[in-house]
DOKOL-745299 format. One line per 10 residues: number of its first residue (from 1); for each residue x, y, z of N, C-alpha, C. Coordinates in steps of 0.02 Angstrom, whole numbers, plus 50000, padded with zeros to 5 digits. Example, Ala and Ser with C-alpha at 12.3 -4.5 7.8 and 13.67 -1.06 7.14 Angstrom:
2
1	50660:49716:50390:50615:49775:50390:50660:49835:50390 ~ 50642:49888:50354:50684:49947:50357:50645:50002:50394
end
This chain:
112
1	50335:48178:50825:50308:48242:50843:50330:48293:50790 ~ 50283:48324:50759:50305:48369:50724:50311:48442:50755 ~ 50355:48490:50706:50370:48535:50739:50325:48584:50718 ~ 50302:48671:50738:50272:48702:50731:50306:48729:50666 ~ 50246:48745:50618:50244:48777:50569:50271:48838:50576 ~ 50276:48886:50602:50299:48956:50594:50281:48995:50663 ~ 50304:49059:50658:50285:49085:50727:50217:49136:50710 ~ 50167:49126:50765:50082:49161:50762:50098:49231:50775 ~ 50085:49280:50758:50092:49353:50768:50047:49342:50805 ~ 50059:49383:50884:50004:49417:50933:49989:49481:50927
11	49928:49479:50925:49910:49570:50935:49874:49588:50994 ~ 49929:49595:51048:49918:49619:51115:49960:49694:51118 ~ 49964:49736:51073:50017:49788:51114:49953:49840:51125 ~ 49887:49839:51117:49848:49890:51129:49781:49887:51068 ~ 49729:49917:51114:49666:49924:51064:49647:49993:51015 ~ 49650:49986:50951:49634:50036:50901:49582:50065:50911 ~ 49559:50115:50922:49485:50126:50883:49480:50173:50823 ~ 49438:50156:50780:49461:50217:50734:49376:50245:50721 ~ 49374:50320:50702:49310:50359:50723:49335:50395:50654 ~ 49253:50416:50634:49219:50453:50587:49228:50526:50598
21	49232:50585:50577:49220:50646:50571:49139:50653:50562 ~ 49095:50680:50585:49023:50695:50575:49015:50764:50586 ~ 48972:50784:50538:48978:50862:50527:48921:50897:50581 ~ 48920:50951:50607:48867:50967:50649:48816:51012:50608 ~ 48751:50998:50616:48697:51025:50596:48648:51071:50628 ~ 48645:51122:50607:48631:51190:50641:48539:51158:50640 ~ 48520:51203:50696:48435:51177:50697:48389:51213:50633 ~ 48445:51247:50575:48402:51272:50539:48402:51191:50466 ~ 48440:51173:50483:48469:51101:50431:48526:51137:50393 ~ 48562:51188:50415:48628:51190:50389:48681:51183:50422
31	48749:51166:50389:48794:51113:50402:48841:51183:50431 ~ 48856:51192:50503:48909:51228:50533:48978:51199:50518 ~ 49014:51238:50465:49098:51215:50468:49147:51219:50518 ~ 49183:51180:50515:49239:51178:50586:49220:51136:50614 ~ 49148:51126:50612:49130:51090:50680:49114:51018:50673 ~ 49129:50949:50714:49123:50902:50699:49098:50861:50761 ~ 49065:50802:50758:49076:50747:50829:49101:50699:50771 ~ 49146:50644:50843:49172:50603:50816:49137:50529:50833 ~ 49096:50479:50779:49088:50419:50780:49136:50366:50795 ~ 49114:50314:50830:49172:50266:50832:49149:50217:50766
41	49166:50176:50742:49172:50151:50686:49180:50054:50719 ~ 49238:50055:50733:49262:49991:50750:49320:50006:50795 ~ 49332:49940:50835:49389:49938:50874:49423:49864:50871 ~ 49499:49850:50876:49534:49806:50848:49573:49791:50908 ~ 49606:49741:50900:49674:49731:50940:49724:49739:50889 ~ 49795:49766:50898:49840:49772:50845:49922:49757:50873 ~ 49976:49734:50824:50029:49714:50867:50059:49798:50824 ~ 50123:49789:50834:50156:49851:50834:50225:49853:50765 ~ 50235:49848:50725:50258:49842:50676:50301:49896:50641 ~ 50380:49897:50600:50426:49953:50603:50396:49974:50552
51	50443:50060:50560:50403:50116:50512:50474:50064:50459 ~ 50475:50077:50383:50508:50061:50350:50559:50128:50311 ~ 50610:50105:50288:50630:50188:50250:50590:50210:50185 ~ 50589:50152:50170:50528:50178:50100:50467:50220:50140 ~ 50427:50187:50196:50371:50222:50203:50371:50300:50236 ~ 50439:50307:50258:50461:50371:50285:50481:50412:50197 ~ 50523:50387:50182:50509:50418:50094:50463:50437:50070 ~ 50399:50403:50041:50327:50424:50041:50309:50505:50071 ~ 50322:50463:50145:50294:50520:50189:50327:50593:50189 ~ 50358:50582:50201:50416:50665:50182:50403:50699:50101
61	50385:50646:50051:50375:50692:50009:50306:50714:50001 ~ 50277:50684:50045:50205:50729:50047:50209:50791:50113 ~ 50271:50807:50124:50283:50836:50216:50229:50793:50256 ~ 50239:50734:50280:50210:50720:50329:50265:50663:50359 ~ 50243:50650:50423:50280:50593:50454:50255:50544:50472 ~ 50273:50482:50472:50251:50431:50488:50260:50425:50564 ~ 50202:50424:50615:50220:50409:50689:50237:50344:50706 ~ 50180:50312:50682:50155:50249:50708:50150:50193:50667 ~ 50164:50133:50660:50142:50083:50606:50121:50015:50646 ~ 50051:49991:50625:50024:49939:50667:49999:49903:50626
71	49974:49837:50650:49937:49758:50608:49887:49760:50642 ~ 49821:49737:50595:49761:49713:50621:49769:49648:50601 ~ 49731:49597:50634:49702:49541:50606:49655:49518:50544 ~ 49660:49478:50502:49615:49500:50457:49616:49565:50408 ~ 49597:49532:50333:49595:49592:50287:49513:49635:50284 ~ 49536:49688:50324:49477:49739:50341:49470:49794:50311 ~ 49411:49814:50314:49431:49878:50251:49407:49945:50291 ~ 49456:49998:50287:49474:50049:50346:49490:50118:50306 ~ 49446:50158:50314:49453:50221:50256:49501:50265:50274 ~ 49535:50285:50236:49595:50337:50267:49564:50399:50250
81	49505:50422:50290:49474:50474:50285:49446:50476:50372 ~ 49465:50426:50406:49437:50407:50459:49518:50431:50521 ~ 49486:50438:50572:49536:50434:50626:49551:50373:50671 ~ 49594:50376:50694:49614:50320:50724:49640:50344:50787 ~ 49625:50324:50861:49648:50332:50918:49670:50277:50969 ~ 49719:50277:50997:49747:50221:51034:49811:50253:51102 ~ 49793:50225:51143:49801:50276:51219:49823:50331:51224 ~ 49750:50362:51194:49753:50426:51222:49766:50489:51150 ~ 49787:50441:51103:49824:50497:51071:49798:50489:50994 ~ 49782:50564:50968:49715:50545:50889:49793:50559:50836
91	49768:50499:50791:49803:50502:50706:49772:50462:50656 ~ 49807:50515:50590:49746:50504:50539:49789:50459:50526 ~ 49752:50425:50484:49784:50369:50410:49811:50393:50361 ~ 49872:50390:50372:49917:50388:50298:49902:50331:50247 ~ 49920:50277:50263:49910:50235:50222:49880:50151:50252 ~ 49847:50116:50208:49834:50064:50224:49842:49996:50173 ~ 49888:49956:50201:49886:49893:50144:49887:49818:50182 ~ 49827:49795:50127:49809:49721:50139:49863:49676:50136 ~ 49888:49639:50195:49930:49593:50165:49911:49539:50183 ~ 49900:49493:50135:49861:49450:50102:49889:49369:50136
101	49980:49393:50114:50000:49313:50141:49997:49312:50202 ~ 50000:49353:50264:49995:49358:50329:49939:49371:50362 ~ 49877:49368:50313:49801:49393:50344:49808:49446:50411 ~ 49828:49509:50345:49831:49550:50413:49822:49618:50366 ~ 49799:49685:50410:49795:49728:50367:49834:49778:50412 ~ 49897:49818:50363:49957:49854:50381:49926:49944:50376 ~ 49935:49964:50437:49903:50045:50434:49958:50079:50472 ~ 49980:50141:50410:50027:50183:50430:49986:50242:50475 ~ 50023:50252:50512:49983:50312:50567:50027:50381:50558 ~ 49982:50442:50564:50023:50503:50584:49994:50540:50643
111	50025:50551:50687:49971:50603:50748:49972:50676:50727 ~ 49906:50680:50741:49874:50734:50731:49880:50800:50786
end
């Protein structure tokens, strides 16, 4: 009997969704600022993964904080221009990286 290769990351701690900014359009065809609806884009399952000190470094020297850090399955490609919401609560994308040996893609969160 052989033994198991390694341990499977689960991604049960909760579902991502991450949504578009869409600009609102006045009935004359001009674009009202401020104003937006939000698209959904895609939705994921994701496990839950530590903020690191480096990625808190980063973040502080741009003044921002890192809230949240999560794994998707699969290398997906996810614009950090996009929002991301998960129970209940909206944050943008700081950062996002493919990691390749773990087929998984790593997204730093900040709430908004």
């Amino acid at each position: 009997m052989k033994k198991a290769s390694g341990i499977v990351p689960v991604y049960n701690h909760g579902v991502v969704a991450f949504q578009e900014k869409q600009k609102w359009i006045g009935k004359y065809g001009t674009v009202i600022h401020g104003e937006y609806d939000l698209k959904e884009i895609r939705k994921y399952w994701y496990r839950i993964i530590g903020v690191s000190s480096e990625e808190n470094f980063h973040a502080h020297s741009l003044e921002k904080q890192v809230d949240l850090r999560i794994a998707v399955r699969g290398l997906v490609d996810i614009s950090s221009s996009w929002l991301a919401v998960t129970k209940g609560k909206h944050y943008s994308i700081f950062r996002v990286y493919q990691n390749a040996k773990r087929n998984e893609t790593e997204i730093s969160l900040t709430e908004v």
